[in-house]
Predicted model as a PDB file, atoms N, CA, C, CB and O in Angstrom, pLDDT in the B-factor column:
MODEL        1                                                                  
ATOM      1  N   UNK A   1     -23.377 121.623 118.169  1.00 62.00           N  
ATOM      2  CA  UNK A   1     -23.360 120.459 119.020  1.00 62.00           C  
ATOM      3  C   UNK A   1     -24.801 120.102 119.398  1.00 62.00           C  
ATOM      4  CB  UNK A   1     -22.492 120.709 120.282  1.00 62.00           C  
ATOM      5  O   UNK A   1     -25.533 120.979 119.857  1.00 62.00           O  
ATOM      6  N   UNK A   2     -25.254 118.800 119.215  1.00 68.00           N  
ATOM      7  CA  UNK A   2     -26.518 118.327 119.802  1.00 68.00           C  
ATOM      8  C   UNK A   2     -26.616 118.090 121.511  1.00 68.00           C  
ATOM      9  CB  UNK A   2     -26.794 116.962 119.064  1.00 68.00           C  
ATOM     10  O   UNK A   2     -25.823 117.643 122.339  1.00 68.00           O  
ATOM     11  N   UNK A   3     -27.862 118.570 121.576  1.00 83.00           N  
ATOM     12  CA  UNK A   3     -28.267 118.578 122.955  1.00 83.00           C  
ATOM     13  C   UNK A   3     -28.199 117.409 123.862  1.00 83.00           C  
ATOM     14  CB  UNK A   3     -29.478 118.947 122.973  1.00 83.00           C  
ATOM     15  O   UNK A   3     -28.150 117.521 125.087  1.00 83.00           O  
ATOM     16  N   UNK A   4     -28.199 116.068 123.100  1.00 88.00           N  
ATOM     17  CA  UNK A   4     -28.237 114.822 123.109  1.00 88.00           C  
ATOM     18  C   UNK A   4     -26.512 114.999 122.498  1.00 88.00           C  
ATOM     19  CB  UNK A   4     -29.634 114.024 122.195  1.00 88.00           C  
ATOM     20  O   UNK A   4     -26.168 115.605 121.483  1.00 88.00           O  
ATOM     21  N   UNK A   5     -25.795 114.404 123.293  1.00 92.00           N  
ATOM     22  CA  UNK A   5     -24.501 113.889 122.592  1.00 92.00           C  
ATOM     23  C   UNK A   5     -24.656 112.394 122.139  1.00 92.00           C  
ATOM     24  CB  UNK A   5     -23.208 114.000 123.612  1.00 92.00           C  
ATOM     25  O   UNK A   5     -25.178 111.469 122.761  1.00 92.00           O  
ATOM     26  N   UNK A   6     -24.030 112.390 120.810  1.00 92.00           N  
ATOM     27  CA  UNK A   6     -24.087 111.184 119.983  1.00 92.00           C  
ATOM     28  C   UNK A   6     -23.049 110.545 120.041  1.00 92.00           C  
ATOM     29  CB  UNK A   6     -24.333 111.342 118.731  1.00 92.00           C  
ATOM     30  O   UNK A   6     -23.040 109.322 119.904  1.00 92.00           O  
ATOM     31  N   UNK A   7     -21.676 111.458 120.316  1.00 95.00           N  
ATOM     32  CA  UNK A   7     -20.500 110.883 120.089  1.00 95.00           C  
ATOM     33  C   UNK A   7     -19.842 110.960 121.393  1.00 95.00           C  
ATOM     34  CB  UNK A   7     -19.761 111.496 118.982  1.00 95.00           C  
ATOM     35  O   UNK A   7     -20.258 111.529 122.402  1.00 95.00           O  
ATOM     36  N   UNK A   8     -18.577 110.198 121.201  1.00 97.00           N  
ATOM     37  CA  UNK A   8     -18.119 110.562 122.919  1.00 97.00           C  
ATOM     38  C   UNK A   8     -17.119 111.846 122.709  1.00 97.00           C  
ATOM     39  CB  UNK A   8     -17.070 109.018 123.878  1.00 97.00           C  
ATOM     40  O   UNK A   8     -16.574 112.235 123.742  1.00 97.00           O  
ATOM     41  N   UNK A   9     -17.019 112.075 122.316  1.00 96.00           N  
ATOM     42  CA  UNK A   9     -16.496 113.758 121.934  1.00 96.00           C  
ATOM     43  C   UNK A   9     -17.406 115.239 122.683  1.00 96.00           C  
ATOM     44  CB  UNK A   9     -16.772 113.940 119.968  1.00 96.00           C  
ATOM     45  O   UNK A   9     -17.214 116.261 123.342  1.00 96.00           O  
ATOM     46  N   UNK A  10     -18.455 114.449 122.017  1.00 95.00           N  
ATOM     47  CA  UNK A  10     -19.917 115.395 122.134  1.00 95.00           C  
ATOM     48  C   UNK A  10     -20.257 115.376 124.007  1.00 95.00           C  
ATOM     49  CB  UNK A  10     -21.598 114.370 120.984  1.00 95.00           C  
ATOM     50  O   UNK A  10     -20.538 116.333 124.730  1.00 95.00           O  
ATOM     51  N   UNK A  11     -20.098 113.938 124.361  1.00 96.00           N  
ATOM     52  CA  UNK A  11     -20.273 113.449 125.347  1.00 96.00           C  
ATOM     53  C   UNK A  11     -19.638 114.108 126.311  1.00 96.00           C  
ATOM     54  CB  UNK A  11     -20.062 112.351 125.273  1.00 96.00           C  
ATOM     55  O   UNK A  11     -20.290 114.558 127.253  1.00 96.00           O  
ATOM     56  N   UNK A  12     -18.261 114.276 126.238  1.00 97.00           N  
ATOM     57  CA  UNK A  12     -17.052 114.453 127.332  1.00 97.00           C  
ATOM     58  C   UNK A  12     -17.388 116.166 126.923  1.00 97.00           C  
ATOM     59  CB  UNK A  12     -15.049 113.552 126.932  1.00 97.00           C  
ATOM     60  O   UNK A  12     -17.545 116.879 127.914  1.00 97.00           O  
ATOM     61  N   UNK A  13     -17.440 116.471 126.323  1.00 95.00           N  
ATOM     62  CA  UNK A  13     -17.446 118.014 126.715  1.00 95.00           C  
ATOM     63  C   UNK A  13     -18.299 118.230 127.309  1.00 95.00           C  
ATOM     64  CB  UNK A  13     -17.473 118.965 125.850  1.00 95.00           C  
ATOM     65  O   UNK A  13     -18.113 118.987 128.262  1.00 95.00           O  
ATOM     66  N   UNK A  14     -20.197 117.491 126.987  1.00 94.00           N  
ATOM     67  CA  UNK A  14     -20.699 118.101 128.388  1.00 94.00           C  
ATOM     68  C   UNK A  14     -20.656 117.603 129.836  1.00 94.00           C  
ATOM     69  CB  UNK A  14     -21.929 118.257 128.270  1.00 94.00           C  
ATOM     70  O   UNK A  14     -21.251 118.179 130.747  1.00 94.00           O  
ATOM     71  N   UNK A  15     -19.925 116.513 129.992  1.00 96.00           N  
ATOM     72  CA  UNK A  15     -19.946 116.262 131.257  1.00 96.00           C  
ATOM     73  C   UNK A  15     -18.337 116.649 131.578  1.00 96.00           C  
ATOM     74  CB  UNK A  15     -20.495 114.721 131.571  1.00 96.00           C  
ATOM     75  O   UNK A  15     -17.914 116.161 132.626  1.00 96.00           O  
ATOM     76  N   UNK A  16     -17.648 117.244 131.013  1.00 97.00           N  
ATOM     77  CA  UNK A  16     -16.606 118.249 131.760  1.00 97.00           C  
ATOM     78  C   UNK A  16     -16.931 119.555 131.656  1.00 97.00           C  
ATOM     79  CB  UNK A  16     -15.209 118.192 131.257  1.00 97.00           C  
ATOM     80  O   UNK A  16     -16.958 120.246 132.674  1.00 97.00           O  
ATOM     81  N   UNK A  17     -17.318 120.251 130.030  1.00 96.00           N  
ATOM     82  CA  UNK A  17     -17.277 121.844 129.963  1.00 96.00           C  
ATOM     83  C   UNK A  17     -18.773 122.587 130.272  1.00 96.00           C  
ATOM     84  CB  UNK A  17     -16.761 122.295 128.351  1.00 96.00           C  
ATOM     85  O   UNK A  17     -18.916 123.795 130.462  1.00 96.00           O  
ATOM     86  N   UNK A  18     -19.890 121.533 130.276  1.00 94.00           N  
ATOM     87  CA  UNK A  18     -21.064 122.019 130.273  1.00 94.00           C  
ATOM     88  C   UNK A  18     -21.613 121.546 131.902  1.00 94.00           C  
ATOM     89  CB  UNK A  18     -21.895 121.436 128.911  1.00 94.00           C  
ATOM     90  O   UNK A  18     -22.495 122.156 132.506  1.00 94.00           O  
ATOM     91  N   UNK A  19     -21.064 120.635 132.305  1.00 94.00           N  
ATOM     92  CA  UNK A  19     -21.331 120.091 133.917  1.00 94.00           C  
ATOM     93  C   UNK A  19     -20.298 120.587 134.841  1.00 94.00           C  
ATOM     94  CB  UNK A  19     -21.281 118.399 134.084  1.00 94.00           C  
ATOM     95  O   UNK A  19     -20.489 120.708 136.052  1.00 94.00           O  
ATOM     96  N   UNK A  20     -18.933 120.938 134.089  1.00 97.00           N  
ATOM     97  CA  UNK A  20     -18.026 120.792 135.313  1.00 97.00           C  
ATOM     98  C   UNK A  20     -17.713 119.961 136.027  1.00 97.00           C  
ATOM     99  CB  UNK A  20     -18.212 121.313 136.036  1.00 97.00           C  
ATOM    100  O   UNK A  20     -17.356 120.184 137.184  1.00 97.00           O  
ATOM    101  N   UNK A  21     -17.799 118.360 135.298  1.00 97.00           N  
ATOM    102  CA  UNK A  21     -17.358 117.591 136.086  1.00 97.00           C  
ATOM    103  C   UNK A  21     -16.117 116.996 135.736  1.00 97.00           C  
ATOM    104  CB  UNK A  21     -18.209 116.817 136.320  1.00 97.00           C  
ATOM    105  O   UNK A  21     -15.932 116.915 134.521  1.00 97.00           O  
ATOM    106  N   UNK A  22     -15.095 116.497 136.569  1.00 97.00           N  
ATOM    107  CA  UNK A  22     -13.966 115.904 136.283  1.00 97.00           C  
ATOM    108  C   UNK A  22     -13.934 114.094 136.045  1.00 97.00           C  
ATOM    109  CB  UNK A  22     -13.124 116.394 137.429  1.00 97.00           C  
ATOM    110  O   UNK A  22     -14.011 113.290 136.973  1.00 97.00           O  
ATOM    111  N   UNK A  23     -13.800 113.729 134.570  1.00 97.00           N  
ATOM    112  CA  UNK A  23     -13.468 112.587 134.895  1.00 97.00           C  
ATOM    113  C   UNK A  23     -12.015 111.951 135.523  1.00 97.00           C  
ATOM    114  CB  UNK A  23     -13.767 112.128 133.896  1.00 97.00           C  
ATOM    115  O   UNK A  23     -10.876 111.820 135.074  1.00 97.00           O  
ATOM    116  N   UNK A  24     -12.668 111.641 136.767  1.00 98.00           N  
ATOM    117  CA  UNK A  24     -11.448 110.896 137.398  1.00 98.00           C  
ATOM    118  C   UNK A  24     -11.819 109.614 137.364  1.00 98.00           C  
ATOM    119  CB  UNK A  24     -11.041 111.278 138.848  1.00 98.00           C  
ATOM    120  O   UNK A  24     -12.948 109.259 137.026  1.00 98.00           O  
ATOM    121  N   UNK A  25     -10.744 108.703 137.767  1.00 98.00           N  
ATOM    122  CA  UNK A  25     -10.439 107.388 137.761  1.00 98.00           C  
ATOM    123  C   UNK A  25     -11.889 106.564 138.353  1.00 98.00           C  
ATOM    124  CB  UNK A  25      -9.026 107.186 138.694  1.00 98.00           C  
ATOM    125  O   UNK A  25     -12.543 105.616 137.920  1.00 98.00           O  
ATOM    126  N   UNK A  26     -12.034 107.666 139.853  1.00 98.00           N  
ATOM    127  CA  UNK A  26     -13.357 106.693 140.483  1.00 98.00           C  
ATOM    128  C   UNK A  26     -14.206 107.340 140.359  1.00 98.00           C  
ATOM    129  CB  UNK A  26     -13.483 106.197 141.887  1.00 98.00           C  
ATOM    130  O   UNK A  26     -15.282 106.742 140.360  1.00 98.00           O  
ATOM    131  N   UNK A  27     -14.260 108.694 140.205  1.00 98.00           N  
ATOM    132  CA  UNK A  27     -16.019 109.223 139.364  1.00 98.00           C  
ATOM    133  C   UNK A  27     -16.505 108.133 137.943  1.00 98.00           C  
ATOM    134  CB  UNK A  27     -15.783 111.332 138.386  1.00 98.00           C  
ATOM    135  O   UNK A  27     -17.659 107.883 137.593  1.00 98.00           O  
ATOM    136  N   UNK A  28     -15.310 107.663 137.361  1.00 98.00           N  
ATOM    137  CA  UNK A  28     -15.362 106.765 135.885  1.00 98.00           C  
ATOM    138  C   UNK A  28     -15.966 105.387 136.095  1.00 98.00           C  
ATOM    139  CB  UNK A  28     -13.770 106.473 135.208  1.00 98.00           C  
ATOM    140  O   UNK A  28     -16.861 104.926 135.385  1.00 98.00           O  
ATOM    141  N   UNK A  29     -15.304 104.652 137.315  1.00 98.00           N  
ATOM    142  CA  UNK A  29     -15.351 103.402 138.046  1.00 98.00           C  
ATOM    143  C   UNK A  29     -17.108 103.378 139.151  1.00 98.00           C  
ATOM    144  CB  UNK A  29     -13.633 103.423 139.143  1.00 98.00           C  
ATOM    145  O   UNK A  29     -18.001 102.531 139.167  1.00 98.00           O  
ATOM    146  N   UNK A  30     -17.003 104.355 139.724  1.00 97.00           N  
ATOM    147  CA  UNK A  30     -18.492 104.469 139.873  1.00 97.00           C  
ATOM    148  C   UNK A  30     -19.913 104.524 139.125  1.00 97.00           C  
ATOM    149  CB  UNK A  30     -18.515 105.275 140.315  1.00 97.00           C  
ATOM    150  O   UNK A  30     -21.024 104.087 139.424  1.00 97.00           O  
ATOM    151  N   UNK A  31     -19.375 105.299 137.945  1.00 97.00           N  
ATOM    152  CA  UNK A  31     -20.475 105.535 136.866  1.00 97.00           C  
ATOM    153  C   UNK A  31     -20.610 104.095 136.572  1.00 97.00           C  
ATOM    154  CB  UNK A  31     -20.081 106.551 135.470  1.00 97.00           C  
ATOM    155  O   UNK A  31     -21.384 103.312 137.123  1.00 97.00           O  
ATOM    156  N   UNK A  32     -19.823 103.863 135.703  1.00 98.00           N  
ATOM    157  CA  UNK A  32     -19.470 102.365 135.088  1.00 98.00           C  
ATOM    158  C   UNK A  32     -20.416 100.758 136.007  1.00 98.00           C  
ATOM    159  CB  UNK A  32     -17.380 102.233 135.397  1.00 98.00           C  
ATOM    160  O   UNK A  32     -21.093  99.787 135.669  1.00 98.00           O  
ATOM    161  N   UNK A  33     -19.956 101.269 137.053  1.00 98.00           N  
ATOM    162  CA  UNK A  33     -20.988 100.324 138.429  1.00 98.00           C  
ATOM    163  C   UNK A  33     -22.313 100.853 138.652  1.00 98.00           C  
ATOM    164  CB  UNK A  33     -20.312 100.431 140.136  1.00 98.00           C  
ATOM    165  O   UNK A  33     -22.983 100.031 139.277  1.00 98.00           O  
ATOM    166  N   UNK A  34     -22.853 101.753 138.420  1.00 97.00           N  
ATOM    167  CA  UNK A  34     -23.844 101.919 138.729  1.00 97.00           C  
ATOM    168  C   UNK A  34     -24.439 101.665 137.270  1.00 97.00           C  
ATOM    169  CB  UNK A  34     -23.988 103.099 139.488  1.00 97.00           C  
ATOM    170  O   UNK A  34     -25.113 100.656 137.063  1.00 97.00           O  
ATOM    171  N   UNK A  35     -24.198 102.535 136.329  1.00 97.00           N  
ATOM    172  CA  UNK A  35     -24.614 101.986 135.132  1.00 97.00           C  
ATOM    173  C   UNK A  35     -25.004 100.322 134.828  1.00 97.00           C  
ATOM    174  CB  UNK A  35     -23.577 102.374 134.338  1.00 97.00           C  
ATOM    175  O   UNK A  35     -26.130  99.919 134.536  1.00 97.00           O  
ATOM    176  N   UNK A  36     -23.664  99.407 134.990  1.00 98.00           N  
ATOM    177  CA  UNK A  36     -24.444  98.368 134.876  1.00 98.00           C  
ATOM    178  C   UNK A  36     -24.729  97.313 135.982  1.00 98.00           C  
ATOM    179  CB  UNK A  36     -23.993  97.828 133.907  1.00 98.00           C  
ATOM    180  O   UNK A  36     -24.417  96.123 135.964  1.00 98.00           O  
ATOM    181  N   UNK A  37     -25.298  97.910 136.816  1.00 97.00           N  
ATOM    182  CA  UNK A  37     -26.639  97.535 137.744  1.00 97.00           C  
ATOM    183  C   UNK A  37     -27.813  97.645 137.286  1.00 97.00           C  
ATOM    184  CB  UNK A  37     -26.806  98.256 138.860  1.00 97.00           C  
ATOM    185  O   UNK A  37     -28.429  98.590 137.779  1.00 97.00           O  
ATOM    186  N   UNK A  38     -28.477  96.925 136.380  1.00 92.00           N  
ATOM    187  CA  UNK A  38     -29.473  96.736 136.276  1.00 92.00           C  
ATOM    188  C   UNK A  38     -30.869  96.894 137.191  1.00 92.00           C  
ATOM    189  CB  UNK A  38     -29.193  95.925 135.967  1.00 92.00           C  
ATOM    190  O   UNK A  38     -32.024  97.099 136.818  1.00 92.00           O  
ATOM    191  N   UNK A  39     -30.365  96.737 138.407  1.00 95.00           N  
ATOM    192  CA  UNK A  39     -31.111  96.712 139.677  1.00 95.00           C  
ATOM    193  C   UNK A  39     -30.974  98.108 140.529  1.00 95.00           C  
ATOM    194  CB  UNK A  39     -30.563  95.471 140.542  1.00 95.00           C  
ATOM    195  O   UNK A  39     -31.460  98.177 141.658  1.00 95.00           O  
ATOM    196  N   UNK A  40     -30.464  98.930 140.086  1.00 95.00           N  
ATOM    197  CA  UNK A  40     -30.196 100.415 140.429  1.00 95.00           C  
ATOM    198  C   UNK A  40     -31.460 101.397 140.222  1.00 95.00           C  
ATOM    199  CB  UNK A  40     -28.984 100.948 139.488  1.00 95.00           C  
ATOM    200  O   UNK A  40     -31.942 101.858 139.187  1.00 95.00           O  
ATOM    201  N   UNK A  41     -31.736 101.514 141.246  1.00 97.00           N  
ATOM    202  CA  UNK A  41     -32.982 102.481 140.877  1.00 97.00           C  
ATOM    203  C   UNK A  41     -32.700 103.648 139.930  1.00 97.00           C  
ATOM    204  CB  UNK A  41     -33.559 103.147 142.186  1.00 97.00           C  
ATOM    205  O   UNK A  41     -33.533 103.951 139.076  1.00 97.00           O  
ATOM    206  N   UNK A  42     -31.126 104.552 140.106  1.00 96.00           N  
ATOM    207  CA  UNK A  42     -31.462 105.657 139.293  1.00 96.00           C  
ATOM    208  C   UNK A  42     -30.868 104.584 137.658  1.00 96.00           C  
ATOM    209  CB  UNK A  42     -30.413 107.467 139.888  1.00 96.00           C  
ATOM    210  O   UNK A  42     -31.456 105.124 136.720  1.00 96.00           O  
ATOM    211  N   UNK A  43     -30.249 103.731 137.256  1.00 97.00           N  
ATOM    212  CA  UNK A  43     -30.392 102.626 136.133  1.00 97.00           C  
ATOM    213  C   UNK A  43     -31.299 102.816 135.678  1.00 97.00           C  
ATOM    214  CB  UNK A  43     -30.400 101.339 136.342  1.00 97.00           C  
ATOM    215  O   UNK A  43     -31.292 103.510 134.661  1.00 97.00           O  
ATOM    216  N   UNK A  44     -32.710 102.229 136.265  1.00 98.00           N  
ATOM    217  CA  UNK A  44     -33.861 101.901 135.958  1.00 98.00           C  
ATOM    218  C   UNK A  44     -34.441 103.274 135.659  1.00 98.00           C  
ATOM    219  CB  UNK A  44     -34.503 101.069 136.977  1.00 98.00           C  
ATOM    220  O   UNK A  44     -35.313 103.187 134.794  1.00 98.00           O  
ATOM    221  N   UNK A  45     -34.246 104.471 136.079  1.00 98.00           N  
ATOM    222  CA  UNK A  45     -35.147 105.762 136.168  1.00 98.00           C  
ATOM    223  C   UNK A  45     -34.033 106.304 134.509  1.00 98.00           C  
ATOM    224  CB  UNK A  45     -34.985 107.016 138.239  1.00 98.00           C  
ATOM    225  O   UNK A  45     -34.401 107.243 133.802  1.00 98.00           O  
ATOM    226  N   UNK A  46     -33.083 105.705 134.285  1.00 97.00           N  
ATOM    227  CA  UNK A  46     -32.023 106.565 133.813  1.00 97.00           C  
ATOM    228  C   UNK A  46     -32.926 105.599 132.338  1.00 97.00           C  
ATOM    229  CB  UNK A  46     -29.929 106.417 134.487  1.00 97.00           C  
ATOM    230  O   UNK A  46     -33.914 106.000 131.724  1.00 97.00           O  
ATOM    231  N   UNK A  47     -32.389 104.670 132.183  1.00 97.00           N  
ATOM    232  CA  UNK A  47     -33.409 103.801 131.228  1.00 97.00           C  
ATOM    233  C   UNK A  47     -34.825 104.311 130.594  1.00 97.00           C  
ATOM    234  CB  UNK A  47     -33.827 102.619 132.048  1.00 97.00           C  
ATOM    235  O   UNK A  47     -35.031 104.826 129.495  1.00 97.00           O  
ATOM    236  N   UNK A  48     -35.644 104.030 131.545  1.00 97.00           N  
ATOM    237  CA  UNK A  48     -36.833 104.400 131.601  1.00 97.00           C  
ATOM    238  C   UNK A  48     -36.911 105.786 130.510  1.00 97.00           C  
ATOM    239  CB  UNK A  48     -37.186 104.620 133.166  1.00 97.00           C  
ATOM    240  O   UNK A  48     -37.511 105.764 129.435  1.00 97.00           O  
ATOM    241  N   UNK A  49     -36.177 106.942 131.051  1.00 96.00           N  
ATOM    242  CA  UNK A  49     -36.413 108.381 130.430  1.00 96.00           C  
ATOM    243  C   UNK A  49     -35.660 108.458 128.984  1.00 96.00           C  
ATOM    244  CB  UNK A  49     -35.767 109.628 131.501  1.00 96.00           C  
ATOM    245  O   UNK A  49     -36.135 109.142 128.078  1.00 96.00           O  
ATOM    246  N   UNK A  50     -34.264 107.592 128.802  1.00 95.00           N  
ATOM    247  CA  UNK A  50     -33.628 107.641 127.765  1.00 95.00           C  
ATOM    248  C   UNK A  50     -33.275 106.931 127.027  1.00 95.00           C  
ATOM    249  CB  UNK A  50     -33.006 107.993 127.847  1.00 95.00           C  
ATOM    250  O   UNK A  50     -32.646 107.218 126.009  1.00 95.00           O  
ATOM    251  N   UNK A  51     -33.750 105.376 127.540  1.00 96.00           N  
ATOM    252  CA  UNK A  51     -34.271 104.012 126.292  1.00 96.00           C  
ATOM    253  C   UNK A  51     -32.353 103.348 126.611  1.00 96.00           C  
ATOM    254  CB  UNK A  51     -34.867 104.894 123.686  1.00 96.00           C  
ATOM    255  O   UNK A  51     -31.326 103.892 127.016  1.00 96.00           O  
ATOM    256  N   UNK A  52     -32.669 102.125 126.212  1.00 97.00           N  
ATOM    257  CA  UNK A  52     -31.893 101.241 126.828  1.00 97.00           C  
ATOM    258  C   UNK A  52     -30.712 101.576 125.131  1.00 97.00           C  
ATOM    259  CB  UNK A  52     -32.845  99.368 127.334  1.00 97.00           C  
ATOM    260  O   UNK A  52     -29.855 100.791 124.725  1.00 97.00           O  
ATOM    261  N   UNK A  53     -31.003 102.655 124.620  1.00 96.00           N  
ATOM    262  CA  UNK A  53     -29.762 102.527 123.774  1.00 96.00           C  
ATOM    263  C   UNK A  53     -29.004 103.393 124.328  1.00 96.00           C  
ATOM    264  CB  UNK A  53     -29.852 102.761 122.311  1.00 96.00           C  
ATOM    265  O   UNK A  53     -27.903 103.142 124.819  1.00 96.00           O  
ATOM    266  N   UNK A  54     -29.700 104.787 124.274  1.00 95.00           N  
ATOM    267  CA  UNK A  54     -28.554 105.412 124.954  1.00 95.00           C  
ATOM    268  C   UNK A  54     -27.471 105.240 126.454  1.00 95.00           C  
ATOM    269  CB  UNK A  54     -29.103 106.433 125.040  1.00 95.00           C  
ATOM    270  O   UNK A  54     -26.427 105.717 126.898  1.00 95.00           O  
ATOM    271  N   UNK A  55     -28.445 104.306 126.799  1.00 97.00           N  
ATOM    272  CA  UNK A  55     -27.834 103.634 127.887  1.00 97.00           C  
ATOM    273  C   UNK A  55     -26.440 102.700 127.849  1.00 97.00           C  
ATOM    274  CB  UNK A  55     -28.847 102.860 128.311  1.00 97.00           C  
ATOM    275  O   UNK A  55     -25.419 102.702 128.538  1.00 97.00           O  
ATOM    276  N   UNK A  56     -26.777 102.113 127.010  1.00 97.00           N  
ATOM    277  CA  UNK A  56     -25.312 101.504 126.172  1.00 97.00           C  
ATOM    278  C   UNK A  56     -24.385 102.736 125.514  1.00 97.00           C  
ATOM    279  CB  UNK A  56     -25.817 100.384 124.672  1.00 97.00           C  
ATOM    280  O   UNK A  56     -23.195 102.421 125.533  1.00 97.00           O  
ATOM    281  N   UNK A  57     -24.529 103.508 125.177  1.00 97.00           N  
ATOM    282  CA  UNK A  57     -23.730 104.686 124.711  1.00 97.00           C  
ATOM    283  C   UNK A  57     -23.130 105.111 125.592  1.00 97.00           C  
ATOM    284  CB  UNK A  57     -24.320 105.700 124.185  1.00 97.00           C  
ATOM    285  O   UNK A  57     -21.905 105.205 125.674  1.00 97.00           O  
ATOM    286  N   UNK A  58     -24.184 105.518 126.605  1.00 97.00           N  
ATOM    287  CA  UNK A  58     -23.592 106.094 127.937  1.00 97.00           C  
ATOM    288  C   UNK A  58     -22.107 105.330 128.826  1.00 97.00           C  
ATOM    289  CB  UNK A  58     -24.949 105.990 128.975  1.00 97.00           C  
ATOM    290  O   UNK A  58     -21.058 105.840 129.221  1.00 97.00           O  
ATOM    291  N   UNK A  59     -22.688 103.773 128.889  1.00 98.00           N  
ATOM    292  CA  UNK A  59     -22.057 102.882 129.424  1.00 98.00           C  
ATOM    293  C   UNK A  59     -20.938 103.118 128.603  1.00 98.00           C  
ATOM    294  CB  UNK A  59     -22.657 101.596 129.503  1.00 98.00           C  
ATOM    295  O   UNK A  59     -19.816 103.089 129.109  1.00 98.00           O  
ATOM    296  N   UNK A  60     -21.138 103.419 127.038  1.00 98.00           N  
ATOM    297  CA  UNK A  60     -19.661 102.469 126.606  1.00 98.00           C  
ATOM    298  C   UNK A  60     -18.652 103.880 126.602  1.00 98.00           C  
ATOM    299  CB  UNK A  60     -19.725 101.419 124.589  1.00 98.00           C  
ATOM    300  O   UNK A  60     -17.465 104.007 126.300  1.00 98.00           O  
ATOM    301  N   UNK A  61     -19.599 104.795 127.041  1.00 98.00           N  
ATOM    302  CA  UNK A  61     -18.387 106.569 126.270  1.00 98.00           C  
ATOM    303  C   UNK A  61     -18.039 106.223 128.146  1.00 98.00           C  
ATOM    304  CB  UNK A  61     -19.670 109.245 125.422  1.00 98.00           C  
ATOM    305  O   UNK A  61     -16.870 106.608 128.118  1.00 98.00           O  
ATOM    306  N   UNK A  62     -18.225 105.849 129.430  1.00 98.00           N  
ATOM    307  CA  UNK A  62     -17.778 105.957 130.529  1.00 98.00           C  
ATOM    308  C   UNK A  62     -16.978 104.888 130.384  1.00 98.00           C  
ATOM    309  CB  UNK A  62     -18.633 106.046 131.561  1.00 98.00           C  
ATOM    310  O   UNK A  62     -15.871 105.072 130.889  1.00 98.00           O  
ATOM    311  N   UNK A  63     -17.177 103.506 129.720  1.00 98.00           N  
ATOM    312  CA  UNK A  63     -15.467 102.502 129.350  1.00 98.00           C  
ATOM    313  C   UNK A  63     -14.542 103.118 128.490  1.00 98.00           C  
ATOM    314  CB  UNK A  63     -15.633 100.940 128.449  1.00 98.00           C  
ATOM    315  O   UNK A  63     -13.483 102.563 128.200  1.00 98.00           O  
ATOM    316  N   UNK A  64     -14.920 104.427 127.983  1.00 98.00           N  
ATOM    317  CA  UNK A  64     -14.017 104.908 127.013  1.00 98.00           C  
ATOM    318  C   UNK A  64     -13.251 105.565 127.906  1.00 98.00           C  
ATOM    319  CB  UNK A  64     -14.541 105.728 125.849  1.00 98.00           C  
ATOM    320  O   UNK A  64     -12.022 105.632 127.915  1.00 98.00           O  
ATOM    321  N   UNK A  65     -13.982 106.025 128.619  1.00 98.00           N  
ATOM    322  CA  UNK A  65     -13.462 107.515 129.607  1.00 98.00           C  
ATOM    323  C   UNK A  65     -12.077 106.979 130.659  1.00 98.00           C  
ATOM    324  CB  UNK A  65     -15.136 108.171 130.966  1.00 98.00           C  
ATOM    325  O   UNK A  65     -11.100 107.545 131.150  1.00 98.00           O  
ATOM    326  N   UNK A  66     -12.686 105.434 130.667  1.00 98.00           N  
ATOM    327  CA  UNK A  66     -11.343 104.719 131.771  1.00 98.00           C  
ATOM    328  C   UNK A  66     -10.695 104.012 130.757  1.00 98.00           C  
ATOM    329  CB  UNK A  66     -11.807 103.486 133.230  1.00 98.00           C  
ATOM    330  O   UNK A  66      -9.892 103.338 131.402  1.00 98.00           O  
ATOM    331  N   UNK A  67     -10.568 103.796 129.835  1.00 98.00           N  
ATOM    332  CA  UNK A  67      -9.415 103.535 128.666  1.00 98.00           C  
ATOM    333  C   UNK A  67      -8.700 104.412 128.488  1.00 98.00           C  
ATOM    334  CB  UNK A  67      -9.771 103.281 127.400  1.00 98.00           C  
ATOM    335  O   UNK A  67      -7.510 104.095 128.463  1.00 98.00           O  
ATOM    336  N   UNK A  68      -9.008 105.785 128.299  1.00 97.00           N  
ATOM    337  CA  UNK A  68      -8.051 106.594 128.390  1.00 97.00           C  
ATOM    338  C   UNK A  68      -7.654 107.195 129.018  1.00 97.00           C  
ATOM    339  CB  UNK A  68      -7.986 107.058 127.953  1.00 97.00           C  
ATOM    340  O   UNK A  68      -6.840 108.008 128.580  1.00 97.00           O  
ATOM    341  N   UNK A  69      -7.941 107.185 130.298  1.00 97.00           N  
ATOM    342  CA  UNK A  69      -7.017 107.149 132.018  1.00 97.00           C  
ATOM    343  C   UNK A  69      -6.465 106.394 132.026  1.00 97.00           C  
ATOM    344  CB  UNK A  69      -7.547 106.987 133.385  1.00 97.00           C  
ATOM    345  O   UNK A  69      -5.316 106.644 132.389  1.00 97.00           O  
ATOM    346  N   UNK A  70      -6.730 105.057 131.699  1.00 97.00           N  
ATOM    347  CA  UNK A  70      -5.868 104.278 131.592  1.00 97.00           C  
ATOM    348  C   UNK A  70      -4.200 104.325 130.863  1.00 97.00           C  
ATOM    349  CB  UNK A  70      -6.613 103.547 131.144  1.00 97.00           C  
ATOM    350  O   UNK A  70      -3.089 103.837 131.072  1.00 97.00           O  
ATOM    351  N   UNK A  71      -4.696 104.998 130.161  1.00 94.00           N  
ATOM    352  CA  UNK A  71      -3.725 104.667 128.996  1.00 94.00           C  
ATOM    353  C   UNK A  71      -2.196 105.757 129.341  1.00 94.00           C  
ATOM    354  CB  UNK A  71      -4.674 105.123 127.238  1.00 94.00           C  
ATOM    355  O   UNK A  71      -1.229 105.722 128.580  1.00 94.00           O  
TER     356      UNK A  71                                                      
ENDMDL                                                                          
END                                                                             
């Protein structure tokens, strides 16, 4: 597994098995809002360190994450 997750596979395991965090409905709904705030300081700091692609990755594996809560 890359240190950098590429996939949202890669993704969700470390932010459940390697962070311990739970995606829930509004941990998902928060990310998702803060993410696209452009005007968000940690946005801008989050950007800044990891380039506005992975930023879209990020964004889109946390719309993934509430698609399939959703679902």
């Amino acid at each position: 597994m890359a240190i950098v997750p590429s996939t949202y596979d890669e993704w969700e395991h470390c932010i459940t098995v390697k962070c311990g965090i739970e995606l829930t409905p509004d941990y998902v709904a928060k990310r998702i809002a803060g993410l696209e705030d452009q005007s968000d300081f940690y946005t801008r700091k989050f950007i800044d360190l990891w380039g506005a692609e992975h930023h879209e990755k990020t964004l889109g594996w946390f719309r993934e994450a509430k698609r399939r809560l959703e679902a």
